[in-house]
C-alpha positions as CSV (number, residue, x, y, z in Angstrom):
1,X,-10.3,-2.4,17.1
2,X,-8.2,0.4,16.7
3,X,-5.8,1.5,13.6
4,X,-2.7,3.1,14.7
5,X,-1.2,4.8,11.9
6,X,2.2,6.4,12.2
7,X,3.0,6.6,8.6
8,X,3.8,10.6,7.7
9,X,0.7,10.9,5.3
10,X,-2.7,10.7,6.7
11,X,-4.5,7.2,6.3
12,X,-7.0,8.9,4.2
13,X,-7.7,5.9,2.6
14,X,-8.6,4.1,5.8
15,X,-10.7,7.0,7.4
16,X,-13.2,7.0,5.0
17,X,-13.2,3.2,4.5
18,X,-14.1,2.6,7.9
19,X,-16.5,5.9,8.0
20,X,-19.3,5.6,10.2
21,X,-17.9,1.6,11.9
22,X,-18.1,2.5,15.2
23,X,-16.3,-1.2,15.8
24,X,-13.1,0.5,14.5
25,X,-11.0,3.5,15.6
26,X,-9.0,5.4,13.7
27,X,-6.3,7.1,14.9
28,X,-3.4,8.9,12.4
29,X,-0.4,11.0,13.6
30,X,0.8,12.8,9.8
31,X,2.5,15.9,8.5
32,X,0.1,18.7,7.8
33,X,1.3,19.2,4.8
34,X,1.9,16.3,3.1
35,X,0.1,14.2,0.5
36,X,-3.2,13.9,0.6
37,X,-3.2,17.6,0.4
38,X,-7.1,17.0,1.0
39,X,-7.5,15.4,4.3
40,X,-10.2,13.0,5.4
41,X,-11.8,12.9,8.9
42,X,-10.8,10.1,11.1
43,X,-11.4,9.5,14.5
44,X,-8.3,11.2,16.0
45,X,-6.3,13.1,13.2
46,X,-2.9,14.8,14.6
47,X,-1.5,17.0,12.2
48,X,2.7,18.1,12.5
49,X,4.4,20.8,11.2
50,X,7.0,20.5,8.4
51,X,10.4,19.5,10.8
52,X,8.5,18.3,13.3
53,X,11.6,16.1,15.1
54,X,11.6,13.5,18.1
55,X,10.7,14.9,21.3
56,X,6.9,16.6,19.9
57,X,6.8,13.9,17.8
58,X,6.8,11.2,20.5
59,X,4.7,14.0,23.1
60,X,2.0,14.1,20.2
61,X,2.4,10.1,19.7
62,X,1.9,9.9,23.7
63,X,-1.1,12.0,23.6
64,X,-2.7,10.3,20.6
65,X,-1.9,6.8,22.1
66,X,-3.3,7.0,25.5
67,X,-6.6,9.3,23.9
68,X,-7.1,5.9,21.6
69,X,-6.7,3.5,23.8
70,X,-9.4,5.0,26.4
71,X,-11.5,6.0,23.5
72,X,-11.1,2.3,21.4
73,X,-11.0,0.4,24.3
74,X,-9.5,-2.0,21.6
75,X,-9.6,-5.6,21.9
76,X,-6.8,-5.8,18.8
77,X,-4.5,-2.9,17.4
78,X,-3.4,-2.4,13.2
79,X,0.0,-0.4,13.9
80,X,1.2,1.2,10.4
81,X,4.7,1.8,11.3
82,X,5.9,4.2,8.3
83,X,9.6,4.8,7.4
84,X,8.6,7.9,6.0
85,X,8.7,10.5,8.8
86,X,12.8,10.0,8.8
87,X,14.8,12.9,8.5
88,X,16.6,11.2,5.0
89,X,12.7,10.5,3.4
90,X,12.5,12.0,-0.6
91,X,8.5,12.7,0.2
92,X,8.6,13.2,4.0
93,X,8.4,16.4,5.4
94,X,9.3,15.6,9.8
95,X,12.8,15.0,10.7
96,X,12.9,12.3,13.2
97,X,16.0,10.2,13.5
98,X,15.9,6.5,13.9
99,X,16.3,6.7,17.8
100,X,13.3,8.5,17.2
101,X,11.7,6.2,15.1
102,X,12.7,3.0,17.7
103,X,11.3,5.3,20.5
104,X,8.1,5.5,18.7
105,X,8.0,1.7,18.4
106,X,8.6,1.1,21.8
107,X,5.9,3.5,23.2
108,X,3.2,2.5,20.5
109,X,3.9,-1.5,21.5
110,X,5.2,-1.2,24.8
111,X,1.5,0.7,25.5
112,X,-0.2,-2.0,23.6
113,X,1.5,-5.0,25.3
114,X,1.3,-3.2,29.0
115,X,-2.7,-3.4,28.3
116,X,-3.0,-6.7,26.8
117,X,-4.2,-5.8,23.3
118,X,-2.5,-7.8,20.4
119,X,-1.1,-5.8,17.4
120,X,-0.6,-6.3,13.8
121,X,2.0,-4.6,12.3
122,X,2.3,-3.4,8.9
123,X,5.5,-2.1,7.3
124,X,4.2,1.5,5.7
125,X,5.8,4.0,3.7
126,X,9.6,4.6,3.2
127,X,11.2,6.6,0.3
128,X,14.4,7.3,1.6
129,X,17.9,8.9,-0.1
130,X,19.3,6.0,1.0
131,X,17.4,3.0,1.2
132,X,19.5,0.8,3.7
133,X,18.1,3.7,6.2
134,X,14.6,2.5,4.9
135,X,15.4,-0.8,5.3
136,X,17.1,-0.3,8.7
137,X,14.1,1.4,10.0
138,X,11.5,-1.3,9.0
139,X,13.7,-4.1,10.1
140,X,14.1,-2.1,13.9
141,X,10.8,-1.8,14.1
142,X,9.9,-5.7,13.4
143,X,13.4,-6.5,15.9
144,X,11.2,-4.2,18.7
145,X,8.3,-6.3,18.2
146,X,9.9,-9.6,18.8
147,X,11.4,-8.3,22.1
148,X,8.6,-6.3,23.6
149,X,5.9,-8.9,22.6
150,X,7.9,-12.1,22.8
């Protein structure tokens, strides 16, 4: 199994849960410096810069995604799709946009689907100035899922 987690602060929690299970992966693209200021050590930890915006955003997603997958060789995927690395997030700190945000979920389920592996999806963080652009995010990214996955 592998745990895909896109949500802007680094799935600490899970990391050291799943310490030492080699049945689970752990792979978690977060801003550097965001909360926990004291990271823990996944399998695959990609830390961004403060303003990191779509295109190195997705490049690092891209890179992450396909060193997981041949890594995991997962027979199931846990995708944490966070709201929280929008440009309008309170506790953020990247500025991607919501094209950037429906790009992501179409590369992380698009590469899932084109391999076979089912996904679970979990709605992750979102603290945005304006919550409909939280809610707008969450609700693209479950709209993506029914149409790449059927």
């Amino acid at each position: 199994m592998a745990v895909i987690d896109c949500d802007v602060h680094q799935g600490n929690g899970t990391a050291s849960i799943l310490r030492g299970d080699d049945s689970v992966f752990t792979f978690s693209l977060h801003g550097a410096r965001n909360f926990p200021f004291v990271k823990e050590e996944g399998d695959l930890d990609i830390e961004l810069a403060d303003g990191t915006g779509d295109d190195e955003y997705l490049a690092q997603l891209e890179r992450g995604l396909e060193e997981t997958l041949a890594r995991a060789r997962p027979q199931l995927a846990i995708y944490l799709a966070g709201a929280d690395p929008h440009e309008g997030d309170r506790l953020g700190r990247l500025r991607l946009t919501q094209d950037g945000l429906a790009r992501r979920d179409a590369m992380v389920l698009g590469m899932l689907h084109a391999r076979a592996i089912p996904v679970a999806i979990a709605m992750a963080g979102g603290y945005g100035h304006d919550p409909e652009d939280t809610v707008a995010i969450h609700a693209a990214t479950i709209l993506a899922a029914r149409r790449l996955l059927g």
